[in-house]
Each structure stands twice: as structure tokens, then as C-alpha cells.
N, C-alpha and C positions, 0 to 999 in steps of 0.2 A: 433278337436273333431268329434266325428263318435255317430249316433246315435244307439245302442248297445242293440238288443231285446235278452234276455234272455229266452230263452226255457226251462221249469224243466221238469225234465222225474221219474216215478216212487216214488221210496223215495224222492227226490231233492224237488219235485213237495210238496210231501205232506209237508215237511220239511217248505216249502218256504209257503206254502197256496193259491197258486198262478198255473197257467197256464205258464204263460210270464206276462213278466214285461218289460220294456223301460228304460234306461239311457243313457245320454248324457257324454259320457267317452273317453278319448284320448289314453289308453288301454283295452285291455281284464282285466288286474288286476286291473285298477279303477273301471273298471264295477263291478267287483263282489265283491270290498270293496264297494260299493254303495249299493248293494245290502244286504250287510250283515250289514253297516251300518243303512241301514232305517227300520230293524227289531230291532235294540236298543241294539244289542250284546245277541243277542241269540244264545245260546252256543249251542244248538243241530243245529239250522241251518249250524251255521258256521262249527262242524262237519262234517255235510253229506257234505257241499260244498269243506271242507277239503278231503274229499274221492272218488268225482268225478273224472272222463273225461270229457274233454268240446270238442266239437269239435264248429269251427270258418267255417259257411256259409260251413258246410259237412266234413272240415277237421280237421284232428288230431289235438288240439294247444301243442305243446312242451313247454319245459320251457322260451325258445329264446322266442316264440309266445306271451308269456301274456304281456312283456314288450314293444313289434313293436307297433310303433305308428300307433293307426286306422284312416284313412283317409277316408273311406265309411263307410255308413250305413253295417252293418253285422248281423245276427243273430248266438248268441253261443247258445249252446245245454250244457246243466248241465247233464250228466252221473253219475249216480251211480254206484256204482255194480250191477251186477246184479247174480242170482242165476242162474248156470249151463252155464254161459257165457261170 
């Protein structure tokens, strides 16, 4: 298990109501079943989080990525879209 600070950016952010948040996760995809878990099944979050880019401590996470087991502390970044980019 990896302790796993969540960054929202933009919409994510407002979506989530939140800055960053913290979970204790043994992937990227438990983290953010954690995270859409502790808003009670909130359909517009899980939306925007369904529409993101995450990037893992700067990098891209691909699909392989969500399931590699975290072993350090990481910070992922929630991406939305964004307009003209």
C-alpha cells in the first residue's frame, strides 16, 4: 500500500470540492475508487473523473499504469479536459 495524494485540477477540482485529498491505496485504480467511493456515488464526479488524464508523480498513467502495484508514496494529478488544449 502507497500513500496516494490526489491533486484535482479545474473542473475535477470543483467536481470533487476539494484541492487534494489522501488515500492509503495499492493502485492508482483503488485510489480513485476510494475517492469516488467517499462522495457516496456521485454521478457527476465520477463523470469528470471518468473524462480525465491522471498523470502519476509528472507522468502519463496509461492503462497498464492504474493496475501496477504502488509501492511509494505518489502524487496523481486528475486532468480534465481542457479548452483549446
Amino acid at each position: 500500500m502507497a500513500r496516494v495524494t490526489i491533486r484535482y485540477w479545474a473542473g475535477a477540482r470543483e467536481a470533487a470540492g476539494v484541492d487534494v485529498e489522501t488515500f492509503e491505496a495499492a493502485t492508482v485504480e483503488d485510489a480513485i475508487a476510494l475517492a469516488e467511493h467517499g462522495r457516496g456515488g456521485d454521478a457527476e464526479f465520477a463523470r469528470v473523473l471518468g473524462l480525465c488524464s491522471f498523470l502519476l508523480d509528472g507522468r502519463r498513467v496509461g492503462p497498464a499504469d492504474r493496475t501496477r502495484p504502488l509501492t511509494d508514496d505518489v502524487e496523481l494529478e486528475a486532468l480534465p479536459p481542457f479548452a483549446g488544449g
